[in-house]
C-alpha positions as CSV (number, residue, x, y, z in Angstrom):
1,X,-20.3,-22.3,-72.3
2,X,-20.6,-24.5,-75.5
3,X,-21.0,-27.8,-73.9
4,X,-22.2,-28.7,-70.3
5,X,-21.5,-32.4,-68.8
6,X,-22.8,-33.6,-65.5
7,X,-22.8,-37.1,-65.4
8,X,-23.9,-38.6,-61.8
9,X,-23.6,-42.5,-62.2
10,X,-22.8,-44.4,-65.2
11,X,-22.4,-48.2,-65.1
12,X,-22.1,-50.8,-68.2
13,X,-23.3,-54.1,-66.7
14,X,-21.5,-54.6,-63.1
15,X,-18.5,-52.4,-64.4
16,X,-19.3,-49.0,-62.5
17,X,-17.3,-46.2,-64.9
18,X,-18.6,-42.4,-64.3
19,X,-19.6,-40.5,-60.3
20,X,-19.6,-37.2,-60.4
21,X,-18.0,-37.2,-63.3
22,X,-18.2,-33.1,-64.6
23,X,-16.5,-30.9,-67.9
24,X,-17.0,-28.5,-69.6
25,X,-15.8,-26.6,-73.1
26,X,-15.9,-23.1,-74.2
27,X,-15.9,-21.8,-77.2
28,X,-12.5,-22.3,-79.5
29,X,-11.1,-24.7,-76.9
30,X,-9.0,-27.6,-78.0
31,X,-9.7,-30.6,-75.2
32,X,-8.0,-33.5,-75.1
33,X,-9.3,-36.6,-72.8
34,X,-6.9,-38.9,-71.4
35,X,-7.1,-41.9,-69.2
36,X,-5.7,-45.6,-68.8
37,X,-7.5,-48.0,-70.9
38,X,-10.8,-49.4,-69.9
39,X,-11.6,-46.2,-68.3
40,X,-14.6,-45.1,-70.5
41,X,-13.3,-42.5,-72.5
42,X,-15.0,-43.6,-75.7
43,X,-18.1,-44.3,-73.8
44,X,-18.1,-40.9,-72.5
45,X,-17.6,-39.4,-75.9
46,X,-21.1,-41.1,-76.7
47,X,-22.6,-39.8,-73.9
48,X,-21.5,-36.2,-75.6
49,X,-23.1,-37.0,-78.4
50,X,-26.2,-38.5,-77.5
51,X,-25.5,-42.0,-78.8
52,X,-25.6,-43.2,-75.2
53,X,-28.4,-42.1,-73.0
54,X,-28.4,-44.4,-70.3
55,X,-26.9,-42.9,-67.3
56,X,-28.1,-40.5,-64.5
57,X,-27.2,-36.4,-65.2
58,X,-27.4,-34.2,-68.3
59,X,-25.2,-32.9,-71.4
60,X,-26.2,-29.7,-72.5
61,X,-24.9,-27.8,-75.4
62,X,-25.4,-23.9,-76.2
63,X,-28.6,-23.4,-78.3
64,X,-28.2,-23.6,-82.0
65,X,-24.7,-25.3,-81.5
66,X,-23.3,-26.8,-84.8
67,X,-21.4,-30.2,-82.8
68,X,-20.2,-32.9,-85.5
69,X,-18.6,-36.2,-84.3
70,X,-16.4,-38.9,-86.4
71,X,-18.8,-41.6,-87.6
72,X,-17.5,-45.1,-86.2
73,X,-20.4,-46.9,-88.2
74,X,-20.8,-46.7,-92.0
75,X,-23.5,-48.6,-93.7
76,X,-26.3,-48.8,-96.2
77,X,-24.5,-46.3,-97.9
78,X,-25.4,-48.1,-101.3
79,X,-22.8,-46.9,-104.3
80,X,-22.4,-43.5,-102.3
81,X,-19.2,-41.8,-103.7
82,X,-16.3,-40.9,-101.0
83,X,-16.8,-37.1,-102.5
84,X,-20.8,-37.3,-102.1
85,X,-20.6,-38.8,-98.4
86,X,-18.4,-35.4,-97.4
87,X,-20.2,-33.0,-99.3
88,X,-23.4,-34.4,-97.9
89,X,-22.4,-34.5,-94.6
90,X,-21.3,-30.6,-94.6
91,X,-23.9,-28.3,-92.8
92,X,-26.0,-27.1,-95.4
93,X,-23.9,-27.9,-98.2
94,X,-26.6,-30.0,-99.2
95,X,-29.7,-27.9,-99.0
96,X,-27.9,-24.9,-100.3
97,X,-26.8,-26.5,-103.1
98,X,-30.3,-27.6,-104.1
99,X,-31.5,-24.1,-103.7
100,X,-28.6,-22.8,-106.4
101,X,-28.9,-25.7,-108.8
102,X,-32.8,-25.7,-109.4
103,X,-34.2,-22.5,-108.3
104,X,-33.4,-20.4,-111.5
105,X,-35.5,-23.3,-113.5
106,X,-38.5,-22.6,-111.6
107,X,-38.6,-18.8,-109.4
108,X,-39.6,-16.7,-112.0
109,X,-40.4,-13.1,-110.7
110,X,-41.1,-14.9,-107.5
111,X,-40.0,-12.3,-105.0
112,X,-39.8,-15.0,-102.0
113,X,-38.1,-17.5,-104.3
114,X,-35.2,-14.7,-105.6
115,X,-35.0,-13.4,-102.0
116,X,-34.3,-17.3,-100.9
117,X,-32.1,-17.7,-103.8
118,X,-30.2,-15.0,-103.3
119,X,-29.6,-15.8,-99.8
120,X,-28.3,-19.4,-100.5
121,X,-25.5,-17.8,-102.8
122,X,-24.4,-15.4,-100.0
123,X,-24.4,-18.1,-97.1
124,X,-22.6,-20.5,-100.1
125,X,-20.1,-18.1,-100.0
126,X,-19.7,-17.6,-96.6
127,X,-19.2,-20.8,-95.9
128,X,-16.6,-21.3,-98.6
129,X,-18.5,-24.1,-100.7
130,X,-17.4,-22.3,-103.8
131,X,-14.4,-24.0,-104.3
132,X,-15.0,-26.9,-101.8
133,X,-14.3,-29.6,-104.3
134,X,-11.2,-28.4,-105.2
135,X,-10.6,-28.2,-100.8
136,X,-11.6,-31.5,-100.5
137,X,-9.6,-33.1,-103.3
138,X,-6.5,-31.7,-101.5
139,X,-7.5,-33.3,-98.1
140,X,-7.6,-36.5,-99.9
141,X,-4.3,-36.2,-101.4
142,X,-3.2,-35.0,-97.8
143,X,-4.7,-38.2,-96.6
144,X,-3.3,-40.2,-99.6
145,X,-6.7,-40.9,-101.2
146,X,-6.3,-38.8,-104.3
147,X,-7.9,-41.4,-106.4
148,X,-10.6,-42.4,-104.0
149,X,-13.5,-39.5,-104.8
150,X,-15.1,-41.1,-107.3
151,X,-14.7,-44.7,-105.4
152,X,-17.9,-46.0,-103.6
153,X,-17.4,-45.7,-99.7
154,X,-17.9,-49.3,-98.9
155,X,-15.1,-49.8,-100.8
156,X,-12.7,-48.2,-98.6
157,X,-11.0,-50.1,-95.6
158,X,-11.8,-48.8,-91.7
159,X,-8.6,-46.2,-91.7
160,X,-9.2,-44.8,-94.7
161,X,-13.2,-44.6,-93.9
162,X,-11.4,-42.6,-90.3
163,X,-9.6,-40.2,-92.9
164,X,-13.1,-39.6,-94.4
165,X,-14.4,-38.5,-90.9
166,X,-11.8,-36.1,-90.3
167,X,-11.7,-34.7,-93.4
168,X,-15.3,-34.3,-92.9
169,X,-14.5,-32.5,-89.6
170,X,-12.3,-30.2,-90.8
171,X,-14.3,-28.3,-93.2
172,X,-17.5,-28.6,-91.8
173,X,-17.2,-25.4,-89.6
174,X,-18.9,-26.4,-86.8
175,X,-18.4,-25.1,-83.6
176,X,-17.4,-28.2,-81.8
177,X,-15.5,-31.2,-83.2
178,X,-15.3,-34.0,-81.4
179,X,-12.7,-37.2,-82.8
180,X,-11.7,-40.0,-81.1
181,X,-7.9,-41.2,-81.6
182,X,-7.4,-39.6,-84.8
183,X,-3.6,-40.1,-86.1
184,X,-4.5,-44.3,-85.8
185,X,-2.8,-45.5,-88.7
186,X,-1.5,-42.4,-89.8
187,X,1.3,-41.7,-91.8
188,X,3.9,-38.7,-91.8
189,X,2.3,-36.5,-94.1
190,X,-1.4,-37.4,-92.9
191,X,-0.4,-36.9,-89.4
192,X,1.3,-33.4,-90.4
193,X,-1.6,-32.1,-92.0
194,X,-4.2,-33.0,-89.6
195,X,-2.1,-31.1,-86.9
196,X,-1.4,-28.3,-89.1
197,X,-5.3,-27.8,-89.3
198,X,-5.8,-28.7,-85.5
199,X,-3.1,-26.3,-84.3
200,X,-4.8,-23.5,-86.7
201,X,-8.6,-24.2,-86.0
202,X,-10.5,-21.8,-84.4
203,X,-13.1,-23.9,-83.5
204,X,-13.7,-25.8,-80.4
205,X,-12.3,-29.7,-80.9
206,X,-12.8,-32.3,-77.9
207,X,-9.9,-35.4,-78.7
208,X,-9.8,-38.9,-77.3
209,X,-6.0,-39.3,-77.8
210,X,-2.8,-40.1,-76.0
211,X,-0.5,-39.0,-79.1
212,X,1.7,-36.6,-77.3
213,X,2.2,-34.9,-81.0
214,X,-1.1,-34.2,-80.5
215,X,-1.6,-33.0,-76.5
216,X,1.2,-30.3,-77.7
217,X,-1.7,-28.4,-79.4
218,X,-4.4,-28.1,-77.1
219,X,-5.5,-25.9,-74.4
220,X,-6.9,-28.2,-71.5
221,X,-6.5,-31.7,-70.6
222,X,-8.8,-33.8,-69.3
223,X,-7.7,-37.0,-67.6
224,X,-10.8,-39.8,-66.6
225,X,-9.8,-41.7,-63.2
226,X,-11.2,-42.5,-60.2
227,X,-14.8,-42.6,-61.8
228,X,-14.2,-38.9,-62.4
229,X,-12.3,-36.2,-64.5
230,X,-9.7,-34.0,-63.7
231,X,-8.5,-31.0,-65.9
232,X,-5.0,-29.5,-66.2
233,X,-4.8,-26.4,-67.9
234,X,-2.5,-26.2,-70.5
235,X,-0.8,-28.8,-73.5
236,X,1.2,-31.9,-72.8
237,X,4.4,-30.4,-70.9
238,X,2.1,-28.5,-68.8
239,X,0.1,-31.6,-67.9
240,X,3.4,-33.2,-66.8
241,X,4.2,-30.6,-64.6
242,X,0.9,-30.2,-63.0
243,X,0.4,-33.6,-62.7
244,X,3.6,-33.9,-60.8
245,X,2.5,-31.7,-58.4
246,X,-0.8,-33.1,-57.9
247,X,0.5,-36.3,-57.3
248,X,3.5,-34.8,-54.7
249,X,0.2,-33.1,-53.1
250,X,-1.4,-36.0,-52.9
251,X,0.8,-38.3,-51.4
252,X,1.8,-35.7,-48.6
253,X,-2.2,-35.2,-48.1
254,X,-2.6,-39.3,-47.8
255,X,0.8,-39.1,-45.4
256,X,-0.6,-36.5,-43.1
257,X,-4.3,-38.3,-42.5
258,X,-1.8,-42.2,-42.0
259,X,-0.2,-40.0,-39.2
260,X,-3.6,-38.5,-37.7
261,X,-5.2,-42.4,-37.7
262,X,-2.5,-43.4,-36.0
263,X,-2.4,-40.7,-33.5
264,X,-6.0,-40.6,-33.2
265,X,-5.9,-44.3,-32.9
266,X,-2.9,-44.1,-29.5
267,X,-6.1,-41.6,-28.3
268,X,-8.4,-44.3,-28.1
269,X,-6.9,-46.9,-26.9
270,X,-5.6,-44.3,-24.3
271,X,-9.5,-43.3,-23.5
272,X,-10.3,-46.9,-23.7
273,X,-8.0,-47.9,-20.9
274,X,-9.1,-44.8,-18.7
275,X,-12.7,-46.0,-19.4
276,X,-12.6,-49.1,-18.1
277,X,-10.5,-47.8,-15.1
278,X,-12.6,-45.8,-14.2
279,X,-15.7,-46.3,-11.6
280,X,-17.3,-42.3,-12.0
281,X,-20.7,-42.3,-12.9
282,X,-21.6,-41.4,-15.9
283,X,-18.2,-42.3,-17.2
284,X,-16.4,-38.7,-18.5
285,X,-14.4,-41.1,-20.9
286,X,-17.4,-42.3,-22.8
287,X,-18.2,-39.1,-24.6
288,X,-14.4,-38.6,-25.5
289,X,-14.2,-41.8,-27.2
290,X,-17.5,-41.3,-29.3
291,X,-15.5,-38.1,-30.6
292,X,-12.1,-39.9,-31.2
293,X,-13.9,-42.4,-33.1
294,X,-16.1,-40.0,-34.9
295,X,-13.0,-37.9,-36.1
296,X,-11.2,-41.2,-36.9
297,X,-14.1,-42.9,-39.4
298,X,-14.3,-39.0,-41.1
299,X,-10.4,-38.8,-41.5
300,X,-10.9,-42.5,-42.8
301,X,-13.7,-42.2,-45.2
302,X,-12.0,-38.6,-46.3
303,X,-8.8,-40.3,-47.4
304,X,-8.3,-42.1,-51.0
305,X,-5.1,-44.3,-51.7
306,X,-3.2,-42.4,-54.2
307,X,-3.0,-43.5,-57.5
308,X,-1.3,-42.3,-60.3
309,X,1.1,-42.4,-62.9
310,X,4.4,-39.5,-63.6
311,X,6.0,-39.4,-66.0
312,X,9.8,-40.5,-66.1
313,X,11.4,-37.2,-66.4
314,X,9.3,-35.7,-64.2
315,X,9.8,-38.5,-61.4
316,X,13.4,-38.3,-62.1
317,X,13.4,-34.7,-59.9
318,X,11.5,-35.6,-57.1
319,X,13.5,-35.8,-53.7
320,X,14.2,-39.2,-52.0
321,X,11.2,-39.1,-49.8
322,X,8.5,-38.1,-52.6
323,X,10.2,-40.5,-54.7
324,X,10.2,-43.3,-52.1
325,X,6.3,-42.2,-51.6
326,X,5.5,-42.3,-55.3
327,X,7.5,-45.9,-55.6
328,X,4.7,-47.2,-53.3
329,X,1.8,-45.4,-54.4
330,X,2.0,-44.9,-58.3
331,X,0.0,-46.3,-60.8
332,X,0.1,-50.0,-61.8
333,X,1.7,-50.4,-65.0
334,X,2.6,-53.5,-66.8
335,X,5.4,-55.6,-66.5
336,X,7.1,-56.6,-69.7
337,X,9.4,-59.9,-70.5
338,X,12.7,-58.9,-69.3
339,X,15.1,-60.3,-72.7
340,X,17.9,-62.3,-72.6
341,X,21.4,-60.4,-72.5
342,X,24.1,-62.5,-73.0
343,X,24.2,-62.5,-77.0
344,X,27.6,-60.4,-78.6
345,X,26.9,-57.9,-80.6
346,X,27.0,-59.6,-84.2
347,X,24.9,-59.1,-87.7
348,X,21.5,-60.8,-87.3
349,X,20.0,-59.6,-90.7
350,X,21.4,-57.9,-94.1
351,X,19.1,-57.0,-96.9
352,X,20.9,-55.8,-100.5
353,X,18.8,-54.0,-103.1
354,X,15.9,-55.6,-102.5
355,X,13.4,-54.8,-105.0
356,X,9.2,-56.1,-103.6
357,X,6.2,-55.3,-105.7
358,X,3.2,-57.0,-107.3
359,X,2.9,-57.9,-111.0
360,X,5.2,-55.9,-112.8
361,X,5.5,-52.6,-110.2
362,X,7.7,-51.9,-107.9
363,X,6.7,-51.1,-104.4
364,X,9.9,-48.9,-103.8
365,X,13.3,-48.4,-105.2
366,X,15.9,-51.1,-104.2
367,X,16.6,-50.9,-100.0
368,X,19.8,-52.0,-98.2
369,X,19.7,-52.1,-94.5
370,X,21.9,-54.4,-91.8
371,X,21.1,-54.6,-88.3
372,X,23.2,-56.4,-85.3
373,X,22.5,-56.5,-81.7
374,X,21.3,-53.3,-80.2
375,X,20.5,-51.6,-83.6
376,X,17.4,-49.6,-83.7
377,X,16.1,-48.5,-87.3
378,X,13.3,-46.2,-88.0
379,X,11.2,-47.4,-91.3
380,X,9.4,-44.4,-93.0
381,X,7.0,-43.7,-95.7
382,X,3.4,-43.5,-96.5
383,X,1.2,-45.9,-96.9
384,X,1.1,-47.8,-99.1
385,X,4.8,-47.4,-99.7
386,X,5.7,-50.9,-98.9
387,X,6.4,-50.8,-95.0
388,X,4.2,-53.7,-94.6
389,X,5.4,-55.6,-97.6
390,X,9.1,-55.4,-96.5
391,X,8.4,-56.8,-92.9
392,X,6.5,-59.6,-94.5
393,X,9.7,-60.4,-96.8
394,X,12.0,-60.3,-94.1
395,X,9.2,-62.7,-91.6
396,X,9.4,-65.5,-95.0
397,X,13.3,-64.9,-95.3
398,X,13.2,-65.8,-91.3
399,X,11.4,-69.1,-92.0
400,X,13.7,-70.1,-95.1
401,X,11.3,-68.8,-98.0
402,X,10.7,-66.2,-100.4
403,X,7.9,-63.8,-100.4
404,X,5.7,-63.8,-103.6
405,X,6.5,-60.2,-103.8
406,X,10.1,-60.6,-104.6
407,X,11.4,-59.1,-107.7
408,X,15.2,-58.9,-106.9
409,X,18.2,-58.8,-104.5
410,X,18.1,-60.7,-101.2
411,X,17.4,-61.0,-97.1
412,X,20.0,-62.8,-95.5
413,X,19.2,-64.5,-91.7
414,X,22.0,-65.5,-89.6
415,X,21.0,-68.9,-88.1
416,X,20.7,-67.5,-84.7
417,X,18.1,-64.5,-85.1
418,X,15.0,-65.0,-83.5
419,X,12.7,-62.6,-84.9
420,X,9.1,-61.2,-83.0
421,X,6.6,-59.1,-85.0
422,X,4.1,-57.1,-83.2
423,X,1.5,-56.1,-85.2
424,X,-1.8,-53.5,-84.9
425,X,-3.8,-56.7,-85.0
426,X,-4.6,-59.6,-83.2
427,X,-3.9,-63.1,-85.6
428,X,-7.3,-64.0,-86.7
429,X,-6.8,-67.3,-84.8
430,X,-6.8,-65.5,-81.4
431,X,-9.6,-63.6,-82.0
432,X,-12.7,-65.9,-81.1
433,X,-10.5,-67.7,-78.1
434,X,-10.9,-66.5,-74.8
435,X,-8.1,-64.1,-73.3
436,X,-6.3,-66.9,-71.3
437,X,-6.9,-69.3,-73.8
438,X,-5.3,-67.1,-76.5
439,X,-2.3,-67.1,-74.3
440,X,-1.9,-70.1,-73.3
441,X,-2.0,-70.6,-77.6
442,X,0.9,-68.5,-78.2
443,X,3.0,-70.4,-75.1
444,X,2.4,-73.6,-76.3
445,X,3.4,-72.6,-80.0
446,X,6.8,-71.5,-78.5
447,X,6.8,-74.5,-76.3
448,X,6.7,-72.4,-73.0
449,X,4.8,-73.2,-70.1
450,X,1.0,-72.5,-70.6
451,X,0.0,-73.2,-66.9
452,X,-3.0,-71.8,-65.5
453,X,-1.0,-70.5,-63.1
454,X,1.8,-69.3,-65.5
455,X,-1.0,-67.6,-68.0
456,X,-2.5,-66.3,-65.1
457,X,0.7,-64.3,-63.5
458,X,1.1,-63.1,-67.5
459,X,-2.2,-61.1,-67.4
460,X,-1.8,-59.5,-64.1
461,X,1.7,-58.6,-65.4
462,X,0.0,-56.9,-68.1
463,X,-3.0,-55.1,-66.0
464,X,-5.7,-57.5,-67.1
465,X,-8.4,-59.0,-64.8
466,X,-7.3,-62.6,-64.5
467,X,-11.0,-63.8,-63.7
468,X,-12.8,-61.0,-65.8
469,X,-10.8,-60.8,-68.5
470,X,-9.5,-63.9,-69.1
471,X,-12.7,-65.2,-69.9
472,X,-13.3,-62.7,-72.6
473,X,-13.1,-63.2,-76.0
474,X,-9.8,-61.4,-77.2
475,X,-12.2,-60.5,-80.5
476,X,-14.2,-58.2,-77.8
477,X,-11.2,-56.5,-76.2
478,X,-10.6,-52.9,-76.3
479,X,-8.3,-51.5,-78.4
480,X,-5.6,-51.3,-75.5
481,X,-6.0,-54.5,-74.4
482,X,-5.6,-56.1,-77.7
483,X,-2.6,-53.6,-77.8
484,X,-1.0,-55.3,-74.5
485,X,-1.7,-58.7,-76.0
486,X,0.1,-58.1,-78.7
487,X,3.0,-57.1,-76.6
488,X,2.9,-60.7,-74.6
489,X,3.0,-62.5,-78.0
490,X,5.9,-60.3,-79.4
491,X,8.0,-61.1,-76.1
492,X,7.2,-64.6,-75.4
493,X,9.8,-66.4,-77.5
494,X,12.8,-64.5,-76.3
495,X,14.0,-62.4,-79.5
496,X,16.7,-61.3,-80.9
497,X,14.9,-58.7,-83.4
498,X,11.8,-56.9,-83.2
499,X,9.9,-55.2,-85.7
500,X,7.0,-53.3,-84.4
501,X,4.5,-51.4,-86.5
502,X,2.7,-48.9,-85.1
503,X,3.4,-49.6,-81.6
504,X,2.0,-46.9,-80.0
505,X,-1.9,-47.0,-81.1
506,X,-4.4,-47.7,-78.7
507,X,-1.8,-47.4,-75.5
508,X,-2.2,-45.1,-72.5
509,X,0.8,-42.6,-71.7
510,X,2.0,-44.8,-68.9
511,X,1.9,-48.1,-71.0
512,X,3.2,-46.4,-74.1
513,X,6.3,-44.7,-71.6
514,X,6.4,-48.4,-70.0
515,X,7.3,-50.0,-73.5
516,X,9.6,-47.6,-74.2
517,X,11.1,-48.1,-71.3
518,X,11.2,-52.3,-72.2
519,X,12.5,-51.3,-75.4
520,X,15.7,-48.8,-74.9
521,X,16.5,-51.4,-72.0
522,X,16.1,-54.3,-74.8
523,X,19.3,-56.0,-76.2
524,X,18.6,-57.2,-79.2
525,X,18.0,-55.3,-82.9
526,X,14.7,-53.1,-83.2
527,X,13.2,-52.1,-86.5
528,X,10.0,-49.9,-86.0
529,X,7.8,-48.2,-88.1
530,X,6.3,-45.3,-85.7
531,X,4.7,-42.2,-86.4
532,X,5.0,-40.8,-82.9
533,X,7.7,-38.2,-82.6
534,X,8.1,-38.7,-79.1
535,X,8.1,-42.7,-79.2
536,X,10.6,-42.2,-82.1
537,X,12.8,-39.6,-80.1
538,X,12.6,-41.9,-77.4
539,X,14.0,-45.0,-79.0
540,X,16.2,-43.4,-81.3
541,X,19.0,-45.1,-83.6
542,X,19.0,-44.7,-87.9
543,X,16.1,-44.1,-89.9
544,X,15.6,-45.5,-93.5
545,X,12.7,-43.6,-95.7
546,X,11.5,-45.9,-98.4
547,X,11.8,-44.3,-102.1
548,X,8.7,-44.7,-104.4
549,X,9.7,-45.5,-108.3
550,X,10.2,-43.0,-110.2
């Protein structure tokens, strides 16, 4: 066993997260953890790594276990190259390296020094550090930082500091990996080559993720509910399917002890009224009751509401009854802004050979796109190809202006689009509001009602606490539930085109199935830039990849 968790009782403040909570990996195992957001997932991911300590249990790896984890933190790093911080942070890269580059100046006929020297070239080689520069360079250019080796690190923004980490993980041979989310902010060819190498490692590699590109490649799943964590053995489609059958388990298992409360509960009253008709002495009845009651508070305390989430596919199979049983038992999910349907189908926006950059270079060769009601309209490239810069043109063509990116052709509106953006990030205006403040803010901009009572229905629709949460500043939200946010703002003003980037980070399966949902049901136009195969196959429509200059 390369790594041992029993955690007994975690809590963060009054928010009790972890009981019982047990998993282990072995050796070459790909694990992925899942679970809705809020659950603890990266909390229990420091716990692994002995970053957090303060809980009840143990983590134990094997003995001389190399584990290496995806920094979240990088500072005093000083002028610390982006080539230094990975070769440094390889196991032994840096010692042996020391031993190669000054040992000849000094050992002599030293026996111990030539023995030591000798050694270092041998394990050099074994580990591959020969050519590791050379390795690494290609990451970067995988990762589209082929001219960031030489750059200082703090010089780097957050997602391309993540890039670092993983290429850090990858050819650090150690035997267990663990990342949290990695394809965040990934483009096509990044993603592609971090699951070529995850799909090929033989090493062991724990995952935070709910990218079902991802889940394809590992071995075990790990899903964290209930305060605990349950494992299906398999990739993604063979989570679905056990999970379905789990759940149809479960809800005949919490059907079967309704129907003994119920008849245990006809007993007692039946024992009751025999009791107290009764003028024997001592009453017969009395023990009999004691029993009833006994068996009915263990069925009770025994039996856990089900909870849980399938997917739609899956739930598409199930027979009337499990279906009618899952329809009141499954898993909250949220509750989008249903969107107006009465609009004709009609063009809403034409671009023609519009050419953005900055200075004198072009971002991309000229584009020409048109989208109408229910058009859907995959944007692709890397980043840094312009995806960003386009939606930005098209947002100031929206409000009557021209971005200061413009170089030639033109956007054209028609006078009825009403356009929604939703972004990876929070507006920096939101972020030091409350969460119902923050809402009631984007209401009252659109001139919608910004009740207490209308904010507060908004964030139970959207599975946050409305007393908890709403109080919290949106700046110290979770990923996820900056991620639902964003979704409120994008669907507040009724639209009649969306462009979403990135959609899917930070979302749960169930939330990131429910948007998908909202959005093939949506009337209006859809432009998206997604890097999720599934979301993409999901959604569907035309796809547009933008062309670097030549």
């Amino acid at each position: 066993m390369l790594l041992t968790a029993n955690i007994d009782e975690k809590s963060m403040g009054t928010k009790h997260l972890f009981s019982g909570l047990k998993l282990h990996v072995e050796q070459g195992e790909k694990v992925a953890i899942i679970g809705r957001n809020g659950v603890g997932k990266t909390t229990l991911f420091r716990m692994l790594t002995g970053q957090d300590t303060d809980f009840a249990g143990s983590v134990v790896a094997q003995p001389g276990a190399r584990v290496i984890v995806t920094a979240q933190e990088h500072t005093d790093l000083g002028d610390t190259t982006v080539l230094e911080y990975i070769l440094d942070r390889l196991p032994e890269y840096k010692h042996l390296k020391h031993i190669i580059d000054t040992y000849p100046e000094h050992m002599g006929d030293d026996v111990r020094k030539i023995t030591t020297y000798s050694e270092a070239l041998e394990r050099f080689g074994v580990l591959d550090y020969y050519n590791i520069e050379d390795v690494v360079q290609q990451s970067l250019e995988d990762y589209q930082l082929h001219e960031a080796a030489n750059r200082p690190m703090s010089k780097l923004s957050g997602g391309q500091k993540r890039f670092v980490e993983l290429i850090i993980v990858e050819h650090s041979d150690a035997d267990l990996a663990l990342i949290d989310e990695p394809t965040n902010h990934m483009d096509y060819i990044a993603k592609a080559a971090f699951l070529d190498w995850f799909k090929n490692v033989k090493r062991a590699v724990v995952v935070i993720s709910h990218d079902r590109d991802v889940l394809q490649f590992v071995d075990r799943i790990i899903d964290i509910k209930n305060g605990g964590a349950e494992a299906y053995t398999g990739n993604y489609r063979d989570y679905l399917a056990q999970n379905t059958q789990a759940a149809a388990t479960q809800m005949h298992d919490y059907a079967t002890a309704q129907r003994t409360l119920e008849n245990l509960h006809k007993q007692i009253q039946s024992v009751r009224a025999k009791k107290a008709s009764t003028s024997k002495t001592p009453n017969p009845f009395i023990p009999l009751e004691k029993r009833l009651m006994k068996q009915y508070a263990d069925v009770e305390a025994a039996m856990t509401e089900p909870n849980f989430w399938i997917d739609r596919e899956s739930a598409a199979t199930l027979n009337k009854k499990v279906s009618d049983n899952y329809d009141k038992f499954k898993a909250k999910n949220i509750k989008l802004h249903k969107t107006s349907t009465h609009e004709h189908s009609k063009e809403l926006l034409r671009v023609e050979n519009l050419e953005l950059g900055y200075g004198n270079t072009s971002l991309f060769q000229p584009v020409n796109l048109q989208l109408q009601h229910g058009d859907r309209l995959r944007l692709i490239g890397r980043n840094g190809a312009g995806k960003t810069t386009l939606v930005r043109a098209i947002e100031a063509a929206a409000d009557e202006k021209r971005a200061d990116t413009w170089r030639a052709g033109g956007i054209f509106c028609d006078r009825s689009l009403r356009l929604s953006i939703y972004e990876q990030e929070a507006g920096h205006e939101l972020l030091q509001m409350p969460l119902g403040a923050a809402i009631a803010h984007i209401y009252d901009e659109l001139e919608l009602p910004s009740t207490d009572e209308a904010v507060m229905r908004t964030m139970g629709n959207y599975l946050f606490n409305p007393y908890e949460d709403g109080k919290t500043l949106v700046n110290d939200l979770s990923g996820g539930q900056k991620a639902r946010l964003q979704i409120i703002k994008m669907l507040a003003g009724d639209p009649n085109l969306l462009i979403l980037d990135e959609p899917t980070n930070h979302l749960d399966l169930p939330s990131i199935e429910e948007l998908e949902n909202a959005l093939r049901d949506y009337h209006g136009a859809l432009l998206y830039i997604s890097h999720d195969s599934y979301f993409a196959s999901n959604l569907g429509g035309s796809e547009l990849t933008l062309q670097p200059v030549q």
